[in-house]
C-alpha positions as CSV (number, residue, x, y, z in Angstrom):
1,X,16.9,56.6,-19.5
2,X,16.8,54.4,-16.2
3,X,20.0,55.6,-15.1
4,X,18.6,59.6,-16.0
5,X,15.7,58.7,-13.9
6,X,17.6,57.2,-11.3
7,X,20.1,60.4,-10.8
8,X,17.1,62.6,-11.0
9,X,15.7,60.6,-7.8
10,X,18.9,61.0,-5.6
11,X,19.8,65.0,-6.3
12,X,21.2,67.1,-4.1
13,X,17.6,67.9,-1.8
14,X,17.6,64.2,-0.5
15,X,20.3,63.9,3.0
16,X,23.2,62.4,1.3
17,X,23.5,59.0,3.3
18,X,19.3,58.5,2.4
19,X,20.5,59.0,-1.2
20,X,23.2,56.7,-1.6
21,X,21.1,54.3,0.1
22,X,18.4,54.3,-2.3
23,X,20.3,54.3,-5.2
24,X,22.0,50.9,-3.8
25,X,18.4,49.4,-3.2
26,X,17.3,50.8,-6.6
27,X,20.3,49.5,-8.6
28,X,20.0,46.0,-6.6
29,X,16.3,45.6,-6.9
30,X,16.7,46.7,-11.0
31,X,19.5,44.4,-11.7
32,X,17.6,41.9,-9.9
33,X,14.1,42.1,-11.3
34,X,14.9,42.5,-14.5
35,X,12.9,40.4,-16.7
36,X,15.6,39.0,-19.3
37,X,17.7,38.1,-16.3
38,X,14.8,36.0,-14.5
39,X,14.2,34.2,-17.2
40,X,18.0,33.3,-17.9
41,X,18.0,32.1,-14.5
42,X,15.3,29.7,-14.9
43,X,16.5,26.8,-17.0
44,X,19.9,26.6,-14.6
45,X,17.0,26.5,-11.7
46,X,15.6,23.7,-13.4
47,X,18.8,21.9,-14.2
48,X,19.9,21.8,-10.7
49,X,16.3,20.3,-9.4
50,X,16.5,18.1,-12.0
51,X,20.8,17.4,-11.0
52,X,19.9,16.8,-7.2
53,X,16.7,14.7,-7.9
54,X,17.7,12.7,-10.6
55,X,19.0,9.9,-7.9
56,X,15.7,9.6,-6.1
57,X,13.9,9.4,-9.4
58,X,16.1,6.9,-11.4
59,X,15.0,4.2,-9.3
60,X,11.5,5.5,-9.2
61,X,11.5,5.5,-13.1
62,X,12.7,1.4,-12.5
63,X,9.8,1.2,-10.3
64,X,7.5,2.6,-12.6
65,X,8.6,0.5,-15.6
66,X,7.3,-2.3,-14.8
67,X,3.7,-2.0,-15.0
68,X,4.3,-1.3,-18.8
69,X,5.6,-5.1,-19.2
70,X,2.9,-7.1,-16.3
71,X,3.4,-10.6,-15.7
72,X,-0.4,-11.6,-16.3
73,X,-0.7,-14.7,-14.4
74,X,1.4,-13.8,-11.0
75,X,-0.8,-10.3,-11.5
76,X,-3.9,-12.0,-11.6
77,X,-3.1,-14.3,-8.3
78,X,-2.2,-11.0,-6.3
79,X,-5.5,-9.3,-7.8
80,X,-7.5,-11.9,-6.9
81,X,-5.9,-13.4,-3.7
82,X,-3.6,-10.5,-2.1
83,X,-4.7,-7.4,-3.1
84,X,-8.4,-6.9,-1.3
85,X,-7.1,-7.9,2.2
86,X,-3.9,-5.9,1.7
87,X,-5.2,-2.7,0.4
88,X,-7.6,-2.5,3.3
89,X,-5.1,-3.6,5.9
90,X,-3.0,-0.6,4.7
91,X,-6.0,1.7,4.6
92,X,-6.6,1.1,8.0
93,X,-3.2,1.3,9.5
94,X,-1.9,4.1,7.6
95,X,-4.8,6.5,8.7
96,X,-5.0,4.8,12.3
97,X,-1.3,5.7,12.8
98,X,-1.5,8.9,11.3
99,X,-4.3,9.9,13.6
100,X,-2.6,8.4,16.6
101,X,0.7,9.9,16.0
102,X,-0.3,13.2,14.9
103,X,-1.9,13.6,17.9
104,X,0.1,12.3,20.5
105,X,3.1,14.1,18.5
106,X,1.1,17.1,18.3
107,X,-0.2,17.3,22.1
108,X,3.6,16.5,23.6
109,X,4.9,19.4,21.2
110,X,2.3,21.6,22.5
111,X,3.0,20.8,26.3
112,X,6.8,21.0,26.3
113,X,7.0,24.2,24.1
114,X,4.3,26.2,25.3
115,X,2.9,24.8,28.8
116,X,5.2,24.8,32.1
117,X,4.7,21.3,34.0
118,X,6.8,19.6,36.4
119,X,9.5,17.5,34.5
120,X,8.9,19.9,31.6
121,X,12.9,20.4,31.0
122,X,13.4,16.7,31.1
123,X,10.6,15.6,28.7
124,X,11.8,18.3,26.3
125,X,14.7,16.2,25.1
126,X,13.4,12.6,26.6
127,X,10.8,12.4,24.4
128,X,12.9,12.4,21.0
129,X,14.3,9.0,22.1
130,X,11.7,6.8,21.4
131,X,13.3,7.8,17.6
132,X,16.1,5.6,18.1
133,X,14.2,2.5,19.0
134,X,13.4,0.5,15.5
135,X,9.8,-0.2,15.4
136,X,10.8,-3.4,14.7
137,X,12.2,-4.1,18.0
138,X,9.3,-2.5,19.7
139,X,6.7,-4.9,18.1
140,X,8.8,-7.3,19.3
141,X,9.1,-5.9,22.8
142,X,5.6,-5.4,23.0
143,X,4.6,-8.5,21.5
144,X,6.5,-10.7,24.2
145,X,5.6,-8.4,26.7
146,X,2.1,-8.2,26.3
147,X,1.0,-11.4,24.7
148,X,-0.8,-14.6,26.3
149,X,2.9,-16.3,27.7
150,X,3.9,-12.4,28.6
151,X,4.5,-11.5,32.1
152,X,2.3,-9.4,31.5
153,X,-1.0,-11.5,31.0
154,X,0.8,-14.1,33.5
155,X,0.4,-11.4,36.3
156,X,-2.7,-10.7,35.8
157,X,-3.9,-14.9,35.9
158,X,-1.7,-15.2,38.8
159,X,-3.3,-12.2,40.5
160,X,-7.2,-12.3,39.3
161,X,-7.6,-15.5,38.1
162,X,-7.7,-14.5,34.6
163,X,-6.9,-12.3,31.3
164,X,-9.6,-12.7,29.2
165,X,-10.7,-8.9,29.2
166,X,-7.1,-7.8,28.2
167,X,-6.6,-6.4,24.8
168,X,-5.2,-8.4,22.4
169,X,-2.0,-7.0,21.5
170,X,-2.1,-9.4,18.2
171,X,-4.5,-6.9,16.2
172,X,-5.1,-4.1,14.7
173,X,-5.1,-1.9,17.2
174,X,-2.2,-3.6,18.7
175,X,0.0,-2.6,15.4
176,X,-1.5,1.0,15.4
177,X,-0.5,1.5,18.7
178,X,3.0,0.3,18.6
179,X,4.0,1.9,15.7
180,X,2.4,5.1,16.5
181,X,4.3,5.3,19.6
182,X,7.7,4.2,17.4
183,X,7.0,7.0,14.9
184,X,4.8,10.2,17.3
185,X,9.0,11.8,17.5
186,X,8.5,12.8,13.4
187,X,5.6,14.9,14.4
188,X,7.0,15.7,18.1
189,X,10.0,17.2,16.7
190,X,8.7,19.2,13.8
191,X,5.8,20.6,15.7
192,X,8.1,21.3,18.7
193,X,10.2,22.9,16.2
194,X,7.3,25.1,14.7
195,X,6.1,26.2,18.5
196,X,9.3,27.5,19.9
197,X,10.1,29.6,16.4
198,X,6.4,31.3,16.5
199,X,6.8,35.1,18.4
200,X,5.1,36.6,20.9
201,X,3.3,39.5,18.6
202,X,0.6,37.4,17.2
203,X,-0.8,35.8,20.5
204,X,-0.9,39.2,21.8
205,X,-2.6,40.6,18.9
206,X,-5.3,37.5,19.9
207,X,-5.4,38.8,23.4
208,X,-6.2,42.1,22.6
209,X,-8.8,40.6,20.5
210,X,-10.3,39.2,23.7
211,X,-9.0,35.6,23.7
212,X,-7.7,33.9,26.5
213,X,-3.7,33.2,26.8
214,X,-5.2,29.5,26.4
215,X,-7.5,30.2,23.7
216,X,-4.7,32.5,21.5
217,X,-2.2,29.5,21.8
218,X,-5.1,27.0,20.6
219,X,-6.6,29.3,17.9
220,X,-3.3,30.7,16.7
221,X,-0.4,28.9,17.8
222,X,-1.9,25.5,16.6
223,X,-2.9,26.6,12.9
224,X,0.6,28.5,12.0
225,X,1.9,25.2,12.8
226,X,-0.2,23.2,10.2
227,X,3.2,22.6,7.9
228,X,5.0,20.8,10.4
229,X,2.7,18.7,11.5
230,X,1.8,18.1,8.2
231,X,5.1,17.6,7.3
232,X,5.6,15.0,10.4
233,X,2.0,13.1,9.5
234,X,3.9,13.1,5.9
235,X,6.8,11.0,7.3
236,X,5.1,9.1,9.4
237,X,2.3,8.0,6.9
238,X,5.4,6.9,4.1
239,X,7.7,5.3,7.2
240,X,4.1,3.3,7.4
241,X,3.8,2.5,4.0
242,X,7.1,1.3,3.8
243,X,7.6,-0.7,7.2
244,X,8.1,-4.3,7.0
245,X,9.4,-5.6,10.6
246,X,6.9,-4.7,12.7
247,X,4.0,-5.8,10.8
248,X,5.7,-9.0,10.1
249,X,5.8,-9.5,14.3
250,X,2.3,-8.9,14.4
251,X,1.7,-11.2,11.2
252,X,-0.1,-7.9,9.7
253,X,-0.6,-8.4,6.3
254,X,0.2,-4.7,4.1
255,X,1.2,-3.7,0.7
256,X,4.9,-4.3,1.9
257,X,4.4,-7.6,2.8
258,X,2.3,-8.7,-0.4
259,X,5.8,-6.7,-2.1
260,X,8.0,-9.5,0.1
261,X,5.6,-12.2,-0.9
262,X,5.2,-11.8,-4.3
263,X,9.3,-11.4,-4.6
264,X,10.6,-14.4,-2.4
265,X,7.4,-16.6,-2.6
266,X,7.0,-16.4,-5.8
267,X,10.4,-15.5,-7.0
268,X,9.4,-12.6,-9.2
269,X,11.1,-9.8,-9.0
270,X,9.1,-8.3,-11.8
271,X,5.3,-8.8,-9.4
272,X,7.0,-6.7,-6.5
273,X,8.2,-3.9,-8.3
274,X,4.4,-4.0,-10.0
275,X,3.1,-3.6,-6.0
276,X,5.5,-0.9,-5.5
277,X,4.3,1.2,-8.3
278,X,0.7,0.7,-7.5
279,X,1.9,2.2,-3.6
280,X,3.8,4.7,-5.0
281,X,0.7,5.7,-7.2
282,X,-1.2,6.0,-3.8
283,X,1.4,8.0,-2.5
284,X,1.7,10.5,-5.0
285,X,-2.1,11.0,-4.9
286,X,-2.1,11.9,-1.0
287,X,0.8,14.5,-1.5
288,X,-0.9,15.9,-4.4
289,X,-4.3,16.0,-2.2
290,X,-2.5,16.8,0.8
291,X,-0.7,20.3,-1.0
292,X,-3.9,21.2,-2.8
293,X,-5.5,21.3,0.7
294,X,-3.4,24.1,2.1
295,X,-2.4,25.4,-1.6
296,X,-3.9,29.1,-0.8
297,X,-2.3,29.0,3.1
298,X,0.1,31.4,3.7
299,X,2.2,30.7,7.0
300,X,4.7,33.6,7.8
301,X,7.4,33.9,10.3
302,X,6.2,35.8,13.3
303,X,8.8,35.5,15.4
304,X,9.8,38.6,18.0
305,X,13.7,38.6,18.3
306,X,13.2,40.6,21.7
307,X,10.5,37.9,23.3
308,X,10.5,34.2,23.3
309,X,7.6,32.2,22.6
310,X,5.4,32.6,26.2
311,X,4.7,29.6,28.4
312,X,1.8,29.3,30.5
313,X,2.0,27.4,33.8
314,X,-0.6,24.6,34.7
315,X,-2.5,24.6,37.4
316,X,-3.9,22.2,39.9
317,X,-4.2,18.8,38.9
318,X,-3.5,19.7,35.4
319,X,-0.3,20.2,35.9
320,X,0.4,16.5,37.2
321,X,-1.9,14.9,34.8
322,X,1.0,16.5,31.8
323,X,3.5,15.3,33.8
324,X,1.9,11.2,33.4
325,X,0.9,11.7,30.4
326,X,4.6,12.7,29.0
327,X,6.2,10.3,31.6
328,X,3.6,7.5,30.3
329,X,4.4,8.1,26.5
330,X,8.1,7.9,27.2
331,X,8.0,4.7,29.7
332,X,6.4,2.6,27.2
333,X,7.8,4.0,24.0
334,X,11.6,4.1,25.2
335,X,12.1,3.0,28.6
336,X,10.4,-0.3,28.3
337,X,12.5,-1.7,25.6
338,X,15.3,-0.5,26.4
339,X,15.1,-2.2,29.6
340,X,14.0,-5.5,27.5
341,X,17.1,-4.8,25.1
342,X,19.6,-4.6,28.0
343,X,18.6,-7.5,29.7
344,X,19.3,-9.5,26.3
345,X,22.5,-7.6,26.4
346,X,23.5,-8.9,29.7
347,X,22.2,-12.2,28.5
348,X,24.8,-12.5,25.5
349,X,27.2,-9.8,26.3
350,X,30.0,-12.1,27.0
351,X,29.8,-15.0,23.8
352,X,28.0,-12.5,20.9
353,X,30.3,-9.0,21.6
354,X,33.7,-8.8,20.5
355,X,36.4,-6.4,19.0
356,X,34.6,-6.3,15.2
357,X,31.3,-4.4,16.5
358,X,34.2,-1.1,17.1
359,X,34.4,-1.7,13.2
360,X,30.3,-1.8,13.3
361,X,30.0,1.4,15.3
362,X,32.2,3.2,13.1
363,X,31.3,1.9,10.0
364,X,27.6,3.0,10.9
365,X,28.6,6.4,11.9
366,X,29.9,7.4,8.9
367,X,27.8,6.1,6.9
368,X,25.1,8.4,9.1
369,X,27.3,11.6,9.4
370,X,28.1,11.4,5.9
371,X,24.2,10.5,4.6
372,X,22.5,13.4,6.7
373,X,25.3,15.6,5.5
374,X,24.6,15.3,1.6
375,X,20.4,14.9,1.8
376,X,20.5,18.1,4.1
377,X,22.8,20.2,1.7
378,X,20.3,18.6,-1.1
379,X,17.2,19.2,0.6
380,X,18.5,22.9,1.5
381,X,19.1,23.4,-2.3
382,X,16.3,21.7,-3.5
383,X,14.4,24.6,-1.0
384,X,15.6,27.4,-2.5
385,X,14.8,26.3,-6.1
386,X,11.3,25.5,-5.6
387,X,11.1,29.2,-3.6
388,X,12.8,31.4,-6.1
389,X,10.7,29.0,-9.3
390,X,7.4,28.0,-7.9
391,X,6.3,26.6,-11.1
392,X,4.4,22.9,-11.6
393,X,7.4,21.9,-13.2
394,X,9.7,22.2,-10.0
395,X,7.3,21.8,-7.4
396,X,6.2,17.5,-9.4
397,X,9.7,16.8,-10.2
398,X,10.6,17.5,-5.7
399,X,7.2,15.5,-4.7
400,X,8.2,12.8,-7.0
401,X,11.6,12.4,-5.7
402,X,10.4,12.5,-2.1
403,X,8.0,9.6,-2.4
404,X,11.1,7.1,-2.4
405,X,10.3,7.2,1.8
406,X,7.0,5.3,1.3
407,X,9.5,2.2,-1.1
408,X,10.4,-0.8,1.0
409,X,14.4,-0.3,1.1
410,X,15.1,-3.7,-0.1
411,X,12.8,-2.8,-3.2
412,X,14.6,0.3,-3.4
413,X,17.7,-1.0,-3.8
414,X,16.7,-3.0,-6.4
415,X,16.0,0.5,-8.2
416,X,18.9,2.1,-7.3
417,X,21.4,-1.1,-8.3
418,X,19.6,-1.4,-11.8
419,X,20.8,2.3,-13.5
420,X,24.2,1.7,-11.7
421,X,24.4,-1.7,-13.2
422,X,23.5,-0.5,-16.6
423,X,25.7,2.4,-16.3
424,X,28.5,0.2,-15.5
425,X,27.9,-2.2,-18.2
426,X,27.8,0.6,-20.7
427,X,30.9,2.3,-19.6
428,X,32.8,-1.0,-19.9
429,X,31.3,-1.7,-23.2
430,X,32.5,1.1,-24.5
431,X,36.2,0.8,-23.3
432,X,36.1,-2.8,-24.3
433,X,34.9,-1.4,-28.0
434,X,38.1,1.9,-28.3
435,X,41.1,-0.6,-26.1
436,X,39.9,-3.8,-27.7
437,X,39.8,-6.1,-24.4
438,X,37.6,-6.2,-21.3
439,X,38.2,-3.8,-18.4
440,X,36.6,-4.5,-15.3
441,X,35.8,-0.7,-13.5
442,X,33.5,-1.0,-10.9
443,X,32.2,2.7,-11.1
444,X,29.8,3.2,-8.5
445,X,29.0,-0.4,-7.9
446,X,29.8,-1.2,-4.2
447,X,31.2,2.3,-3.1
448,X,30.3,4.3,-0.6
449,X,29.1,7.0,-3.6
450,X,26.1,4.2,-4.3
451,X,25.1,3.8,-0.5
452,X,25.1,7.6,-0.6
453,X,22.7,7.6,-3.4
454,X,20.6,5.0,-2.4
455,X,20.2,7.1,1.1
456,X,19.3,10.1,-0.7
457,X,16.1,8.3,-2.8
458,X,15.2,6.7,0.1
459,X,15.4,9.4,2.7
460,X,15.6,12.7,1.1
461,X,11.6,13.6,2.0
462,X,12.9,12.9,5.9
463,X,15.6,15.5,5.0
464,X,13.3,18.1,3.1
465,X,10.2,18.6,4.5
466,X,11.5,20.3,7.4
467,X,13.7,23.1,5.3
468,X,10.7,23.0,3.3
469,X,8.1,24.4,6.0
470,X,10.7,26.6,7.9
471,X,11.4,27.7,4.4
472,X,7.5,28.8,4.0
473,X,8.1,30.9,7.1
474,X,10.8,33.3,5.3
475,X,8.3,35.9,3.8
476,X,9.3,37.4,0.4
477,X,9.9,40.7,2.2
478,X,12.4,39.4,3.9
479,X,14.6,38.3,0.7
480,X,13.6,41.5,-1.0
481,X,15.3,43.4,2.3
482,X,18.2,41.3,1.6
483,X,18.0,42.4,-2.1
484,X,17.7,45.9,-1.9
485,X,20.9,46.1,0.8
486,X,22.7,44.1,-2.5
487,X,22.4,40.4,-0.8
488,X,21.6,38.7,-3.9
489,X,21.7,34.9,-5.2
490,X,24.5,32.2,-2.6
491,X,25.0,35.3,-0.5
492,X,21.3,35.5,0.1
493,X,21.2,31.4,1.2
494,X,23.9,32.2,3.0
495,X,23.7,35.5,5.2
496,X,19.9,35.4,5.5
497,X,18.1,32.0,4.7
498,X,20.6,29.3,6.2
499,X,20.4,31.5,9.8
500,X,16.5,31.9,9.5
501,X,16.4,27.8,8.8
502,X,19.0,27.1,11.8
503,X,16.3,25.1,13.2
504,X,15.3,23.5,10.6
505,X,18.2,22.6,9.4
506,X,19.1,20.9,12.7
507,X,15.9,19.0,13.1
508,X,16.6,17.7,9.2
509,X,20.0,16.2,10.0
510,X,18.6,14.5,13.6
511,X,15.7,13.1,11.7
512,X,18.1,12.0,8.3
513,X,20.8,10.9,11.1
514,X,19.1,8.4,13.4
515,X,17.0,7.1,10.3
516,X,20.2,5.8,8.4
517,X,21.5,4.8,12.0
518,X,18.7,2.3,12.4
């Protein structure tokens, strides 16, 4: 009957090349939306999600178990002792740096992809470096820089006498604001990435609505670009969560340090993995909130292939006071301990280097190359999934295995080792039991396969939030274009979505890249 139907639509009044055309788009979009099909794709849908996050999860699930079995008298020591300073420690810094960062990430994206200021073409790139430094060694930069024996304090006694009305860099604030300045890049890059991909067409349909040039970009530019800075607040909030260097420099006690305590202080393993399911719990909650929030948003690609994204020149003093603000943010957040780092260098360059740090360099290398390489082609999958099956199902099984970002690595790896170990045990159990003597196979243990895996629970939300929100600007008429011309299922990733998520794709391996590098 459909095929009658069909050959009754393309007879001999239609033009001959309209008729084959529809037929090929009719045929496509039937054999495509038919409703037995759909649902015979679903459960391999769900098998792969479950496949690719099953690595992030495992250790997650280790996590988890603990609170079922609680050591009650380390638990009551931490509840009564640890767990009221920490909780509001964390508070505090998470949403001070999230604030911080945000914004600072936010404003520089804003001024180098949409405003034209001196030095423009330089900060563009310069301001991604401050990703390299470790916020580690900026606490400690800043801390010996900046602190009562610091030249910095020791200038200003020399000079005025005194440095009593100089902030202390010892403090709250003082942690807020070095590691917002180690972790603004997150948001920087994503919300650079978002500005240069939005089109011309909707700012002018603002101007023609009577808004300013200025006003448009505020009013328009800044709200299509609410997934990527939400996405870069994200990461930065878990990279928070989960840091343990710098807040050890500043003697900042967090959740991750009451983790540290509770394991090596009190030598129970059991307490810290307790603490990391209570974060994780935390964690979950502000994704959940944080998708709820923007659940009825719908943030479509705009983008005019003929126009790029305008810029607007500054003017008067404006214009210079961009270019200190950018060459402010990067002085203190890259050049300053840089400068610090290669004066150490020069320091112990000739008695610490020697040939092995070539082995070092190259070790670390592939260990990055090869880490962004499988969480982006995971990530990218993961995508696709959750777009073509936007069910609960799909969309809590990604969130859960994304939250492995906010887990102190160390902890972590604890998860990760324990299902290997187990797995290992099990496999040589059974060859023990069918060759009737012990055979030691290592499996996964200590291979580059189980780095792999711990990189992908630990970093796979750095790796897919990004294709996630670039993946929100591909509207559905776009796939069912593809469709209709016959681009159906890996030709559709491939021809269409994988060009439209170039960007994306790029700022996901940088991000996954110089995160396994440090």
């Amino acid at each position: 009957m459909q095929a009658n139907i069909r050959a009754m639509r393309c007879d001999s009044w239609i033009a001959p090349a309209i008729a084959d055309r529809r037929c090929m788009a009719t045929d496509a979009t039937a054999a495509f939306s038919s409703q037995p099909s759909r649902h015979a794709r679903r459960w391999p849908g769900f098998l792969l999600v479950f496949l690719l996050c099953l690595p992030a999860l495992a250790p997650l699930v280790v996590i988890f178990s603990a609170i079922t079995t609680p050591e009650v008298d380390v638990w009551a020591h931490l509840a009564r002792y640890v767990l009221p300073e920490v909780v509001a420690n964390t508070l505090w810094l998470v949403v001070g740096v999230a604030l911080v960062a945000g914004l600072l990430g936010t404003v520089l994206a804003w001024l180098t992809a949409i405003c034209e200021f001196p030095g423009r073409r330089f900060f563009d790139w310069a301001l991604l470096l401050p990703l390299a430094i470790p916020a580690y060694v900026l606490a400690f930069v800043a801390v010996g820089f900046l602190d009562y024996a610091g030249p910095m304090q020791s200038w200003l006694r020399d000079v005025f006498g005194s440095s009593r009305w100089t902030p202390q860099i010892r403090s709250t604030g003082g942690v807020i604001f070095v590691l917002s300045l180690a972790l603004y890049p997150y948001v920087y890059l994503l919300a650079r990435s978002a500005f240069l991909t939005q089109g011309r067409r909707a700012l002018e349909a603002a101007q023609t609505l009577g808004l300013s040039r200025e006003a448009a970009a505020w009013r328009v530019a800044l709200p299509l670009a609410r997934p990527w800075i939400a996405a870069g607040v994200a990461l930065v909030c878990m990279e928070t969560l989960a840091d343990f260097g710098a807040v050890s420099v500043f003697n900042y006690n967090t959740f991750t340090t009451a983790i540290y305590r509770a394991w090596f202080g009190m030598f129970s393993v059991h307490a810290a993995l307790e603490l990391a399911a209570i974060l994780m719990a935390f964690v979950f909650a502000a994704l959940v909130l944080e998708r709820r929030a923007r659940a009825g948003a719908r943030f479509a690609n705009v983008r005019d292939a003929a126009f790029e994204s305008p810029r607007f020149a500054l003017r008067g003093p404006t214009r210079w006071a961009a270019t200190a603000f950018a060459a402010s943010v990067f002085a203190v957040a890259f050049m300053l301990p840089v400068l610090q780092l290669l004066w150490w260098v020069a320091e112990r360059a000739t008695s610490d280097l020697d040939a092995r740090y070539w082995g070092f360099v190259a070790r670390s290398l592939l260990l990055a190359g090869s880490g962004a390489f499988v969480i982006v082609a995971a990530s990218l999958l993961l995508a696709y999934v959750v777009r073509r099956q936007n069910t609960w199902f799909v969309r809590g099984l990604v969130r859960m295995a994304t939250m492995g970002y906010a887990v102190p690595g160390t902890v972590l790896a604890v998860g990760v080792l324990a299902p290997l170990a187990a797995l290992n045990n099990g496999v040589q159990e059974a060859l023990r039991l069918l060759l009737g003597e012990s055979v030691a196979i290592p499996l996964l243990q200590g291979t580059l396969a189980a780095v792999l895996l711990a990189y992908l629970a630990r970093f796979l939300a750095v790796g897919f939030n990004p294709i996630e929100s670039g993946m929100q600007r591909i509207t559905q008429s776009v796939d069912e274009a593809a469709i209709s011309l016959g681009v159906v299922r890996t030709r559709l990733v491939r021809k269409v979505h994988i060009p439209l998520l170039r960007t994306s794709l790029a700022t996901s391996a940088t991000l996954v890249f110089v995160d396994v590098m440090k």
